[in-house]
C-alpha positions in Angstrom: -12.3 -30.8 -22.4 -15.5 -29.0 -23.2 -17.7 -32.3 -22.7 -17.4 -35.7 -22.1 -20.1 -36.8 -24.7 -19.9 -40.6 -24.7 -18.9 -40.9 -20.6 -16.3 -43.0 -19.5 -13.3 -44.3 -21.4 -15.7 -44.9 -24.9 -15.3 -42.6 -27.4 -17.8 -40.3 -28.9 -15.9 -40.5 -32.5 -17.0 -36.7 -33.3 -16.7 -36.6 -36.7 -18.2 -32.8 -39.2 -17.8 -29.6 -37.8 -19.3 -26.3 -38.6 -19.8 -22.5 -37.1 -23.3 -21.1 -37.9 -24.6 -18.2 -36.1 -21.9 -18.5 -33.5 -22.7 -22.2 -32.7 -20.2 -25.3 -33.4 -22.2 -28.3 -34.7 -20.6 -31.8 -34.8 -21.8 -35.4 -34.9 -21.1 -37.7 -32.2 -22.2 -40.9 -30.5 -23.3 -40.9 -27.0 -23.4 -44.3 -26.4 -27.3 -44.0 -26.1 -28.7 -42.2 -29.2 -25.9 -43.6 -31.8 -24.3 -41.0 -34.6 -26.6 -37.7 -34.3 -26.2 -34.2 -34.5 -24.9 -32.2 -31.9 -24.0 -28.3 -30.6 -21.7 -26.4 -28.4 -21.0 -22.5 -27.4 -17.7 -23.8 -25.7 -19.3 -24.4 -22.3 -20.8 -27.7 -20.7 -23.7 -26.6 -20.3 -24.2 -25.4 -24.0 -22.9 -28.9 -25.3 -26.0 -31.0 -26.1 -27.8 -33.7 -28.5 -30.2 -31.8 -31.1 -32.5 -34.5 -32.4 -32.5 -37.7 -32.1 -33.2 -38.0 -35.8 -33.2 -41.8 -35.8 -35.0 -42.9 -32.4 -33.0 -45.2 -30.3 -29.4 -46.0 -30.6 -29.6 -46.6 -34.6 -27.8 -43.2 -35.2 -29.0 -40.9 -38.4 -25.0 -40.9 -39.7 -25.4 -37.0 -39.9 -23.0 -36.1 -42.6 -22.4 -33.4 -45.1 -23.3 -30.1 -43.7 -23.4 -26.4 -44.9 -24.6 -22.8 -43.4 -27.3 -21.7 -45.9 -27.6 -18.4 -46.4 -30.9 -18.5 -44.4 -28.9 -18.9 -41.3 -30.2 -22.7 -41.4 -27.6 -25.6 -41.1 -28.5 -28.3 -44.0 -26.4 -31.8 -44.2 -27.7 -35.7 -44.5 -29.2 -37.3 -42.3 -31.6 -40.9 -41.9 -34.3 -40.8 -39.8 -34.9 -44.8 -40.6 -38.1 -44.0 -42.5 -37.2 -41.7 -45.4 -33.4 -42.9 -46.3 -30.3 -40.7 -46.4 -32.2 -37.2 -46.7 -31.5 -34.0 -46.9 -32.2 -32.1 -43.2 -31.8 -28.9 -41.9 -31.8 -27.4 -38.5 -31.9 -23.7 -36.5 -30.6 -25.4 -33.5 -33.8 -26.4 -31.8 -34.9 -29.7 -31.6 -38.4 -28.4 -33.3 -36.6 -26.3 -35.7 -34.8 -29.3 -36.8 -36.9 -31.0 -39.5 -36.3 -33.1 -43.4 -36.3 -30.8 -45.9 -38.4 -33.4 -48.2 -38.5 -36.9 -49.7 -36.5 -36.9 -52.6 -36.6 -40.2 -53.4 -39.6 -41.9 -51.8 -39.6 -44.2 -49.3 -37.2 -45.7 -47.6 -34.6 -44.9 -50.4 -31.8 -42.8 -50.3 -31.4 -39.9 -52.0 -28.2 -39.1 -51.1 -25.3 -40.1 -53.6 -23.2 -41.9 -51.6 -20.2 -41.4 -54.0 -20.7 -37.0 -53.5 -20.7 -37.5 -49.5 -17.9 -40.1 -49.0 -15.3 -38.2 -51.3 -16.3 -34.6 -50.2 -12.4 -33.5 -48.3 -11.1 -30.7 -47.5 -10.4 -28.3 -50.5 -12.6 -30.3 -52.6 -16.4 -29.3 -53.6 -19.1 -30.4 -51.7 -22.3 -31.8 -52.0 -23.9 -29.7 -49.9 -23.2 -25.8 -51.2 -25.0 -22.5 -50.8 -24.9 -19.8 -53.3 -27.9 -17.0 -54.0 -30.1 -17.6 -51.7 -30.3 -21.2 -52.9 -29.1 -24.2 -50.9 -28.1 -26.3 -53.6 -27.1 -30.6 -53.4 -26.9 -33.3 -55.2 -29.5 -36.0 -55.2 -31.4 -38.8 -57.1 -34.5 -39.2 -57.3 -34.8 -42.9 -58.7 -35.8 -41.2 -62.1 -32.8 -38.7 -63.3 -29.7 -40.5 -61.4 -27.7 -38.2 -59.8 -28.2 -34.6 -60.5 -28.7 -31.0 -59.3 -31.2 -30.2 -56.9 -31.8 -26.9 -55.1 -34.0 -25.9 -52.4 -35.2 -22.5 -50.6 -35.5 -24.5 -47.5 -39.2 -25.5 -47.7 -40.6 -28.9 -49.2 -42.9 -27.2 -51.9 -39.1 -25.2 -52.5 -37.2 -28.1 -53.3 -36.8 -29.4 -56.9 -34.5 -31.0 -59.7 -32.5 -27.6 -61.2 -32.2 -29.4 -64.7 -32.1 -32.7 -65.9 -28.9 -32.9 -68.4 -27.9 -36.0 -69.0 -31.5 -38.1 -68.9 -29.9 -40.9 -67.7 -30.9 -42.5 -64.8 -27.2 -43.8 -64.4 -25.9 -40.3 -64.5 -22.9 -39.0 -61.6 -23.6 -36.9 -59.1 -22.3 -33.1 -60.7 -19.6 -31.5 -58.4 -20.0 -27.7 -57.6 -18.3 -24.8 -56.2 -20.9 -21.4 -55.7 -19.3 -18.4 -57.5 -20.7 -15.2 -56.6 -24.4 -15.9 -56.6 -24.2 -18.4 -59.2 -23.0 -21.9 -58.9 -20.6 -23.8 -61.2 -20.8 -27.3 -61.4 -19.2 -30.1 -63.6 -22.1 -33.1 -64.6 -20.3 -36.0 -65.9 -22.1 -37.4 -69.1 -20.1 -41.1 -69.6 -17.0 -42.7 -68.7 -14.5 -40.6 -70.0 -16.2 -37.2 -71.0 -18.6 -34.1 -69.1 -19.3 -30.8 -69.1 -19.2 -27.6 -67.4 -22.2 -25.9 -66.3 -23.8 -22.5 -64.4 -26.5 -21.9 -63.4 -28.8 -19.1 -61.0 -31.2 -21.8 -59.9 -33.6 -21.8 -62.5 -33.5 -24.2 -65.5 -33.4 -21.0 -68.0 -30.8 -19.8 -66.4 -28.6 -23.0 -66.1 -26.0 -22.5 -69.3 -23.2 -24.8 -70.7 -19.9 -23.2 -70.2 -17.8 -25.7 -72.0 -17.2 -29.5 -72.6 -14.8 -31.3 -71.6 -14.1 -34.9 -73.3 -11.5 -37.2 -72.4 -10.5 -34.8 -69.5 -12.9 -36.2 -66.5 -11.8 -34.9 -63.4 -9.0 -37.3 -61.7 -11.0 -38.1 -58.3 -14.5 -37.7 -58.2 -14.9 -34.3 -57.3 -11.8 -31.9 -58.8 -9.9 -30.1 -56.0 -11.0 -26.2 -56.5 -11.1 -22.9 -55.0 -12.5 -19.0 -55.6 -9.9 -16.7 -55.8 -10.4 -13.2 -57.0 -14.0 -13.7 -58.2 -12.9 -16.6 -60.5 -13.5 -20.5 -59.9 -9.7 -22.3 -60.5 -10.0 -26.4 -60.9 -8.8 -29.5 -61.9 -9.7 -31.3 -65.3 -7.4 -34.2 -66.4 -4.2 -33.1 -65.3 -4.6 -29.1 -65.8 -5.5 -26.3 -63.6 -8.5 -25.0 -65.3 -10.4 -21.1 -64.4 -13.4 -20.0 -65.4 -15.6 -16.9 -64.4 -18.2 -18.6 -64.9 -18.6 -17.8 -68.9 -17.2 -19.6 -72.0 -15.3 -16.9 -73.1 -13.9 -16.8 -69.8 -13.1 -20.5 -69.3 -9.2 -21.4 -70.4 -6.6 -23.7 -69.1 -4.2 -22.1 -66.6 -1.4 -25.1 -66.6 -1.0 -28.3 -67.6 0.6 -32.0 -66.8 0.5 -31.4 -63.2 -0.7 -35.0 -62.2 -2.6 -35.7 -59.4 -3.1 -32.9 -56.8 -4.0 -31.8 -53.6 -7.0 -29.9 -52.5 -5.9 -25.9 -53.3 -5.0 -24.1 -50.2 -5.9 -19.9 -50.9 -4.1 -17.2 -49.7 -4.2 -13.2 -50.1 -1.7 -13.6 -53.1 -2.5 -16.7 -54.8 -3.2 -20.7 -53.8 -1.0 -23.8 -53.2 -1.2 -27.2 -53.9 0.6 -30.4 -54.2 1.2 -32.2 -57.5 2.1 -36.3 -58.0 3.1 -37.3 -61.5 3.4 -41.2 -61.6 6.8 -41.6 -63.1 5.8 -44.1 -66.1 2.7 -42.0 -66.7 2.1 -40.7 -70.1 -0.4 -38.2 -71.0 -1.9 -38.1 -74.4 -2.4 -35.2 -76.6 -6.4 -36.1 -75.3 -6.0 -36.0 -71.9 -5.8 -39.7 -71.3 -3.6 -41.4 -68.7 -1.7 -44.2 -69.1 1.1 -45.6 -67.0 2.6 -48.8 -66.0 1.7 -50.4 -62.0 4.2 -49.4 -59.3 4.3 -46.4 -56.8 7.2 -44.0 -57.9 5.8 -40.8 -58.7 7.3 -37.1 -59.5 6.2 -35.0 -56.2 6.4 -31.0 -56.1 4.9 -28.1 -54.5 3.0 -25.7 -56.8 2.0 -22.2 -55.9 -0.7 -19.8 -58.5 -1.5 -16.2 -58.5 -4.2 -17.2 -61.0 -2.2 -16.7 -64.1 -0.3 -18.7 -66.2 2.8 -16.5 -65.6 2.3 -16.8 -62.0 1.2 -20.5 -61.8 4.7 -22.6 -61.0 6.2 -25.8 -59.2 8.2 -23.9 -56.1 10.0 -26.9 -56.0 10.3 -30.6 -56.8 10.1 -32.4 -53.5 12.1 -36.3 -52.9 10.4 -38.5 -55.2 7.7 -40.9 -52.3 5.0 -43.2 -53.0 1.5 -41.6 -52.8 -0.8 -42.6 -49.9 -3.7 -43.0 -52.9 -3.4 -43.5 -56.4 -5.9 -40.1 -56.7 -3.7 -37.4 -54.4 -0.1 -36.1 -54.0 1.6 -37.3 -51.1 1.7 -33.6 -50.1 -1.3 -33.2 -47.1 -2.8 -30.8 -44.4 -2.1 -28.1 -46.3 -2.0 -24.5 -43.8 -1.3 -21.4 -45.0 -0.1 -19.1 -42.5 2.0 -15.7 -42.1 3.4 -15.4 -45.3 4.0 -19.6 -45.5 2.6 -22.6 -46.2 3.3 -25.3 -44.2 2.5 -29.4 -44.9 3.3 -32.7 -44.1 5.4 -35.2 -46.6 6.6 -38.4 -46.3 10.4 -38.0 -47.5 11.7 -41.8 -47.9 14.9 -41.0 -45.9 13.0 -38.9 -42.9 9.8 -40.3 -43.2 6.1 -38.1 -43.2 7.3 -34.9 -41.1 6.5 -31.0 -40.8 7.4 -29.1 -44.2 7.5 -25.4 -44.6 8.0 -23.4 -47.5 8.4 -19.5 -48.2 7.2 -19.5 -52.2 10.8 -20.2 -52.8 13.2 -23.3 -53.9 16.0 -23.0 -51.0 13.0 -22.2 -48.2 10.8 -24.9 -49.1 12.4 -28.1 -46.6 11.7 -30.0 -44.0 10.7 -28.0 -40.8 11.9 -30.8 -38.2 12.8 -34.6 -38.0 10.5 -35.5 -35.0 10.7 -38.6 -35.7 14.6 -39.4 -36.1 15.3 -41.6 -39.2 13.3 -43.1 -41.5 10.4 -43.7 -39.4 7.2 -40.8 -39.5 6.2 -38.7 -36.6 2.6 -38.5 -38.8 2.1 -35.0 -37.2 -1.6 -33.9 -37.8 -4.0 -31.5 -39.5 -2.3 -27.6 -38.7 -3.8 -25.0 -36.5 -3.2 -21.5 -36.0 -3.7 -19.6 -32.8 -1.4 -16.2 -32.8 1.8 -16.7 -34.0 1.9 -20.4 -33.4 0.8 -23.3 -35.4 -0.1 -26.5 -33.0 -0.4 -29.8 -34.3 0.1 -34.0 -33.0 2.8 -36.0 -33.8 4.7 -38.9 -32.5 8.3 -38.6 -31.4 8.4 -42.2 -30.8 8.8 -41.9 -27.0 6.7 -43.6 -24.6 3.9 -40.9 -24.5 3.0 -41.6 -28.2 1.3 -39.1 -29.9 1.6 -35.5 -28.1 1.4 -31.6 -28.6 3.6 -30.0 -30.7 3.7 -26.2 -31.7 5.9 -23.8 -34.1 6.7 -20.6 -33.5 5.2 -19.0 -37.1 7.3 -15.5 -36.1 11.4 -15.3 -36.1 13.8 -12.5 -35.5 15.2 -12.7 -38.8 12.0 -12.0 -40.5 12.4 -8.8 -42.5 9.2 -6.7 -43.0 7.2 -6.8 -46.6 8.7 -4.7 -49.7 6.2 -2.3 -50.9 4.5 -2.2 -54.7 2.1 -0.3 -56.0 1.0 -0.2 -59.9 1.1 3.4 -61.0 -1.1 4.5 -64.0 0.5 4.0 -67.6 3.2 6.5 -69.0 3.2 7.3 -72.2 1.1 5.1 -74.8 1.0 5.3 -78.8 0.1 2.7 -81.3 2.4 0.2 -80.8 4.2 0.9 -77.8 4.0 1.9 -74.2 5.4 2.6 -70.6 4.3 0.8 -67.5 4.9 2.3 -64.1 5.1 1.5 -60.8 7.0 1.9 -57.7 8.5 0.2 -55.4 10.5 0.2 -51.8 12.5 -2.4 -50.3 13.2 -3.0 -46.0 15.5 -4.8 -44.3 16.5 -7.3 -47.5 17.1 -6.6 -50.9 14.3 -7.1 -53.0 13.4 -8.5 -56.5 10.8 -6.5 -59.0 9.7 -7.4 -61.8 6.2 -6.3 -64.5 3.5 -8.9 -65.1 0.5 -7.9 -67.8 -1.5 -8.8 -70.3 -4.5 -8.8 -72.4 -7.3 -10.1 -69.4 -7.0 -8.9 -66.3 -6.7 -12.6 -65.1 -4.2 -14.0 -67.3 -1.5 -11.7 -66.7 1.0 -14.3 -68.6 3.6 -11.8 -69.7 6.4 -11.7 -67.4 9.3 -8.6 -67.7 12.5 -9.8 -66.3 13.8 -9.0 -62.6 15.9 -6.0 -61.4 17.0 -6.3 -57.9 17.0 -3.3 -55.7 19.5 -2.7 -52.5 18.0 -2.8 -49.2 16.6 0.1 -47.4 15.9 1.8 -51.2 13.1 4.3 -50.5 10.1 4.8 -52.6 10.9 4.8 -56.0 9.4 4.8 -59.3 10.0 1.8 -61.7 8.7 1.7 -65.5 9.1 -1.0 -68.2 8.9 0.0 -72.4 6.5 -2.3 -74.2 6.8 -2.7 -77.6 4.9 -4.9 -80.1 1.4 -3.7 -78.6 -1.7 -4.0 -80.5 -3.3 -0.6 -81.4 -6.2 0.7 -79.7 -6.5 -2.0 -77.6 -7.0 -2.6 -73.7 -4.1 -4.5 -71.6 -3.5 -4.9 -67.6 -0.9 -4.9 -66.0 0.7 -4.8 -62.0 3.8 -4.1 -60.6 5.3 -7.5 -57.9 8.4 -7.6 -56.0 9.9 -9.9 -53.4 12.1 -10.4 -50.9 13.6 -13.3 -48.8 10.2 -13.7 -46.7 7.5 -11.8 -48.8 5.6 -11.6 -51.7 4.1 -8.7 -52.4 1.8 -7.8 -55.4 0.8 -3.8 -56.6 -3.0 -3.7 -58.0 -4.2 -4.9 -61.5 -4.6 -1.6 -64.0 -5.6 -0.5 -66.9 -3.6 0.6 -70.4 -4.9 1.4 -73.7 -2.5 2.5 -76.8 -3.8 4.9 -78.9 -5.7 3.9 -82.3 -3.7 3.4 -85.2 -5.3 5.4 -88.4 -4.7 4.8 -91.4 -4.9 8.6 -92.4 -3.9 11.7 -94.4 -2.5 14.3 -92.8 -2.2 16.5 -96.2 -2.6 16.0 -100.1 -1.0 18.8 -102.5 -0.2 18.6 -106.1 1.8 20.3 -108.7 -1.1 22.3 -110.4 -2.9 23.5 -107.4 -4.3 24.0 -104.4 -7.4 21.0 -103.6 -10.9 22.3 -103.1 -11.7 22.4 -100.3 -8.5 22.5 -98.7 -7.6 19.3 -97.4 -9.6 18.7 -94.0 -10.2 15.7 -91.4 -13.1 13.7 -92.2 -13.5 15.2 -96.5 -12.3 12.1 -98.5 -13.3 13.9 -101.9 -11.2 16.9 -103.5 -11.6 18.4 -106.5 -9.3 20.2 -108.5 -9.6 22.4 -112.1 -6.6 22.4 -114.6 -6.1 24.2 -117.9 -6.7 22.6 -121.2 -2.6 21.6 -121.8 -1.8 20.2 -118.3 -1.9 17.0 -119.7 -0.3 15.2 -116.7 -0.3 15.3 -112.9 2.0 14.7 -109.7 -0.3 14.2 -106.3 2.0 14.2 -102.7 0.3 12.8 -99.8 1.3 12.9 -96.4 0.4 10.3 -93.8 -0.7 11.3 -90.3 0.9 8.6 -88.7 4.2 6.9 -89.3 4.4 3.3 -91.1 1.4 3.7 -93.3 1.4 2.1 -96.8 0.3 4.6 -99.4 -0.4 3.9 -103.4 -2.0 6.7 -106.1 -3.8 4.7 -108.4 -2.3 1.7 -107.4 1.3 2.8 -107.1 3.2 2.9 -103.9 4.1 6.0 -103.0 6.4 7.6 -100.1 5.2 10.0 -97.0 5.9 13.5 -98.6 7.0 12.6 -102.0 5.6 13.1 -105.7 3.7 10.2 -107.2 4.6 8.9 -110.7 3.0 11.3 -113.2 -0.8 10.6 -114.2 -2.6 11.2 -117.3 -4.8 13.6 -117.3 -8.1 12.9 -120.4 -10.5 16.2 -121.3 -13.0 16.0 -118.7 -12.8 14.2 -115.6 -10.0 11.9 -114.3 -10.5 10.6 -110.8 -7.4 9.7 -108.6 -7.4 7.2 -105.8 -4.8 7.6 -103.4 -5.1 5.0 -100.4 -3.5 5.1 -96.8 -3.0 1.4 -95.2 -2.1 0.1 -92.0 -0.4 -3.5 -91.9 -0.4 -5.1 -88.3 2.4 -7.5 -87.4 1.4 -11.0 -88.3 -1.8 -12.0 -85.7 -1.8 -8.2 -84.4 -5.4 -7.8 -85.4 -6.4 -6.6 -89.8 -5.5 -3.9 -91.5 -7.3 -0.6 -91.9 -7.4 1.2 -95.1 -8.2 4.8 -95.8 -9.5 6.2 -99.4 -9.0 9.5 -100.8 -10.8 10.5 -104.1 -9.3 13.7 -106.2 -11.3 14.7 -109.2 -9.2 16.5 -112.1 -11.4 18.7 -114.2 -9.5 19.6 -117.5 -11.6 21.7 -120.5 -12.8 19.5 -123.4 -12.4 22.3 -125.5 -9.3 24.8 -126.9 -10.8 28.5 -126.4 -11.6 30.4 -129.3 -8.9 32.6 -130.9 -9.2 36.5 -130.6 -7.8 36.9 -133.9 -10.9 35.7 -135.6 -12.9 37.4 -137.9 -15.9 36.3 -140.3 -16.4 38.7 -143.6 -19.4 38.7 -145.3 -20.3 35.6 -147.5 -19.0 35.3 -151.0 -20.4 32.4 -152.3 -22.1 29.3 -151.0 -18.5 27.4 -151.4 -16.6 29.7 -149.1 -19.4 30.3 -146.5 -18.9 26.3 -146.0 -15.4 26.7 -145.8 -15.5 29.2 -143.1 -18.2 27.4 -141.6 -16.0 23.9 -141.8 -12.7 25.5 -140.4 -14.5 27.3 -137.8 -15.9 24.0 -136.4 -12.5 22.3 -136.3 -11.1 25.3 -134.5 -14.1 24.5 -132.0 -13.4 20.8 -131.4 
C-alpha cells in the first residue's frame, strides 16, 4: 500500500486516475476534506491532497480529467460557489485554479449526461487536441455544446453554436490529429458529424446522420491509423475527418463494447437482441426479454478485415446499451475478456483472432456460478486480475502467464512493389516466410488505402519455408487509375500484416498506331499527336479504302461511321472532285461502372482534280467563219469542264 488516505478501516473510495508529467492524480475522500483531488509519485511521502476545492468536508466530486497539451491536468470540479466547473491544475495547490464561469453562478455547467456515461473506450467530455483543451458545457443560453479553452478565462469560449437550441445534447468527441471530430445531436432520432480546428470557420459538417443516433450516449470509438472508427446505429463507421472520407465499415453489429486497439487492428464485443429488427433506416425495434446474439469482432479498419471471430453462448446483457463482453485487454498477440457464459457463469476468456482459440481461459468459479474476475493488467508476461473462487478468502489475486512453450514465433510479410501493370490488369507481390507453424497468406487491396475490401483467397505455406516471393494476377482493373494493396499471413498464434502500397495500371488510349490507304502514302506521315492527314489522288480514283491500326488492343474503330477491324480495309468511300473529308474514330469502352469511354478522332482530307487535263492532241486553225470559231470555242469549253 502506497498510502492509507482515509486512516483506519474507512475507505477512501479512489475513484479517476491519470499520469501527467510523471504524477498519478486520483480522487479520494479522506474522511476530512470529502471527494478532492489528489497525487502520488508512488511514495508516502509524495501522496497528498491538492486543493481543498470545496472547503470543509463537502467534497468538489472531482471528475472527468484530461492532460492538456499544456502539461496542465483539466477535469470538473465544484468549489460550492460556481457549480460543476471546469478546473485545471499543475499540481500545486496555487497552480490549481477554475478555468472560468461558464454558466454563472451557482449553476453547473457541466453536462451531467457527458460525465456520468464517459467509460472506458468511449469519448470523453474532457479531450485535448491542437493545442486546444476542448469540453462540453452549457451555458444556460446554447444547451449543451462545444466549448474550448487555451487554459486562461479570457481563452475560454463557445466553439460554435449548431443547433440554437437551448435543449440541445452535449456533442461527443474523439481529437484526430490536431483536429477534433465530434457528433452534436440535433433531435430525438437524428445528428450530425462535425470537425473542427477550434475556430468557428474552421468547424465543418462532415456528414448527417438521421435515424442513426448513436446507441448509448456517447458511441464507443477509437484512432487507428490516422482515422477515427465509431459507432452510429448499429454500424462501425470511419472517417478521416472529411466527407469524402466518411463511409460505413460494417453493419448490424448491435450493441457494442468500447473498441480495444491493437498494432494490427481493434476488438470489440457485439450484442444483437434476438427479436431485434433493424430497419432499412436504422431504427430498432424488438420485443422485451434478455436473449441476445453475443460475438466477438476484430477490424483491421477495412471492410474486408472487419469480422465476428466468433459467436460466443447466447447470455443476457448486464445493460440494455453494451454486449455482455467487458474489460477488454489486449496483450501479446491476444485479447483477453470476461463473459458471463450461462453454463460457467462470468469467467476469463481469451482469444487468438481465431474461431477454435477464442474460449474460456479457466472456470474459477466451478459451475454456473461467476468468479466476476476484474479489470486486466499487464506487468511482463503476466496479466493479474481479482476474482472469486468462492472459497473463504472471497475475492483474491489471480495471474496468467501471457507466454507458453508452444508459442511459435510470427510469420514474416512484406508488400513488394507491383509487377507488371497494363490497362486492365496487373501483378501484386509480396513475400512471405513461415516459422515453426505452417502459415496462411493471402492479398488484400483496393481503391483507398483504408478500405482495402478486396480479399484474394488463401494459399498455405509448409513450415520452416524461407523467404519467398508471392504474387497474385488482377484482372478487371480500371485504367490509369491508383489502387493499394498489402500482403497478410497468419499462423496458429500471429497475425501479421506487410505495409500498404501503391499500384497504378497504365492509361488506356484510345489511339492510332498507323493509317495507310490504297492510293498513297498520308501527308505528313502518320505521327503521335497529328490528327489531320491529307492526301492528293488523280482525277479517276473515284473511290477509297483507309486501314487503321489501333495502338492498343480492344479499341472500337469506325471510318465514317462504319466499324472497322485493327489492320483491315474499310468499306470503299466515294471520293467527289474536290475535297472529301474522312473520319476514322478510335474508342475505348470500359466494362459496365469502369469509369466512360475515351474517343480519339482522326481527319483525312482527299484532294481529287475538279478538272480532266487538256489533251495534247489539240490544235486550233485559223478561224473560218464566225459559226465555226463558236464551235471550236463551244467544244473546247466542254473538253475543259
Amino acid at each position: 500500500m502506497v498510502k492509507d488516505v482515509n486512516p483506519g478501516a474507512a475507505s477512501s473510495y479512489r475513484s479517476f486516475r491519470i499520469v501527467s508529467n510523471g504524477i498519478l492524480y486520483f480522487s479520494a475522500d479522506d474522511g476530512v476534506h470529502g471527494r478532492e483531488l489528489w497525487r502520488t509519485d508512488g511514495t508516502e511521502e509524495g501522496t497528498y491532497l491538492v486543493k481543498d476545492i470545496w472547503e470543509g468536508s463537502g467534497g468538489s466530486n472531482v471528475r472527468e480529467s484530461i492532460a492538456g497539451k499544456d502539461g496542465a491536468l483539466y477535469f470538473y470540479a465544484d468549489d460550492g460557489i460556481h457549480g460543476l466547473e471546469l478546473w485545471k491544475s499543475d499540481g500545486t495547490q496555487a497552480g490549481t485554479m477554475l478555468v472560468k464561469d461558464v454558466y454563472p453562478g451557482p449553476n453547473s455547467s457541466a453536462v451531467v449526461g457527458a460525465v456520468s456515461y464517459s467509460l472506458v473506450g468511449y469519448s470523453t467530455s474532457v479531450v485535448a487536441a491542437g493545442g486546444l483543451t476542448y469540453f462540453a458545457a452549457d451555458d444556460g443560453v446554447h444547451g449543451g455544446a462545444l466549448w474550448a479553452t487555451d487554459g486562461t478565462e479570457s481563452g475560454t469560449y463557445l466553439v460554435k453554436d449548431l443547433t440554437n437550441d437551448q435543449t440541445s445534447t452535449a456533442p461527443f468527441f474523439r481529437a484526430l490529429g490536431d483536429k477534433l471530430c465530434y457528433y452534436q445531436q440535433s433531435g430525438s432520432d437524428s445528428g450530425a458529424l462535425w470537425v473542427t480546428d477550434g475556430t468557428e470557420a474552421g468547424t465543418c459538417l462532415i456528414r448527417e446522420f438521421s435515424d442513426q443516433f448513436p446507441l448509448l450516449p456517447y458511441s464507443p470509438s477509437i484512432v487507428f491509423r490516422g482515422r477515427l472508427y465509431f459507432q452510429m446505429g448499429d454500424g462501425l463507421w470511419s472517417t478521416d475527418g472529411s466527407t469524402d472520407g466518411t463511409q460505413l465499415i460494417a453493419g448490424g453489429l448491435g450493441q457494442t463494447t468500447p473498441f480495444v486497439g491493437t498494432e494490427n487492428g481493434f476488438y470489440f464485443g457485439s450484442a444483437v437482441h434476438q427479436d431485434q429488427v433493424v430497419t432499412s433506416s436504422g431504427l430498432w425495434v424488438y420485443n422485451t426479454g434478455y436473449d441476445y446474439q453475443n460475438s466477438l469482432w476484430f477490424s483491421d479498419g477495412t471492410k474486408g478485415g472487419t469480422f465476428p471471430i466468433r459467436a460466443l453462448p447466447n447470455s443476457w446483457s448486464f445493460y440494455d446499451a453494451a454486449s455482455p463482453v467487458s474489460n477488454l485487454l489486449a496483450h501479446k498477440n491476444r485479447l483477453y475478456f470476461r463473459f458471463p457464459d450461462d453454463d460457467l457463469g462470468n469467467e476469463p476468456w481469451c482469444s487468438d483472432l481465431s474461431e477454435a482459440g477464442t474460449k474460456v481461459l479457466a472456470d474459477i468459479r466451478l459451475g454456473p456460478d461467476s468468479s466476476f474476475p476484474g479489470r486486466y493488467y499487464a506487468i511482463g508476461d503476466k496479466l493479474w486480475f481479482s476474482a472469486d473462487d468462492g472459497s473463504d478468502e472471497g475475492s483474491q489475486l489471480w495471474f496468467i502467464s501471457s507466454t507458453s512453450s508452444s508459442e511459435v514465433a510470427p510469420p514474416m510479410c512484406s508488400t513488394l512493389s507491383q509487377g507488371k501493370m497494363e490497362q486492365t490488369t496487373g501483378v501484386l507481390r509480396g513475400r512471405v516466410a513461415s516459422s515453426g507453424a505452417p502459415a496462411l497468406v493471402w492479398f488484400e487491396w483496393g481503391d483507398q488505402p483504408h478500405t482495402l475490401f478486396q480479399r484474394s483467397e488463401t494459399v498455405e505455406i509448409p513450415a520452416g519455408t524461407k523467404a519467398s516471393e508471392v504474387l497474385l494476377d488482377l484482372e478487371y482493373l480500371e485504367p490509369g487509375s491508383t489502387y493499394y494493396y498489402r500482403v497478410v499471413a497468419q499462423n496458429k498464434d500471429h497475425l501479421q500484416y506487410g505495409g500498404i502500397t501503391t499500384l497504378r495500371t497504365l492509361e488506356m488510349v484510345a489511339r492510332l498506331q498507323d493509317i495507310t490507304t490504297n492510293l498513297g502514302t498520308l501527308s505528313p506521315g502518320f505521327s503521335l499527336g497529328v490528327r489531320t492527314y491529307n492526301l492528293k489522288v488523280g482525277a479517276t480514283d473515284t473511290s477509297i479504302r483507309v486501314t487503321p491500326v489501333a495502338a492498343v488492343p480492344g479499341l472500337e474503330l469506325t471510318v465514317n461511321g462504319s466499324k472497322t477491324l485493327s489492320g483491315s480495309e474499310s468499306k470503299p468511300i466515294k471520293l467527289k472532285r474536290g475535297t472529301t473529308k474522312i473520319r476514322v474514330v478510335a474508342t475505348y469502352r470500359p466494362p459496365k461502372g469502369m469509369g466512360k469511354k475515351r474517343s480519339e478522332v482522326y481527319t483525312i482530307i482527299v484532294t481529287r482534280p475538279r478538272n480532266h487535263p487538256l489533251s495534247t492532241s489539240l490544235h486550233l486553225h485559223s478561224p473560218r467563219s464566225s459559226f465555226s470559231s463558236w464551235m471550236r470555242s463551244f467544244r473546247l469549253r466542254a473538253l475543259m469542264r
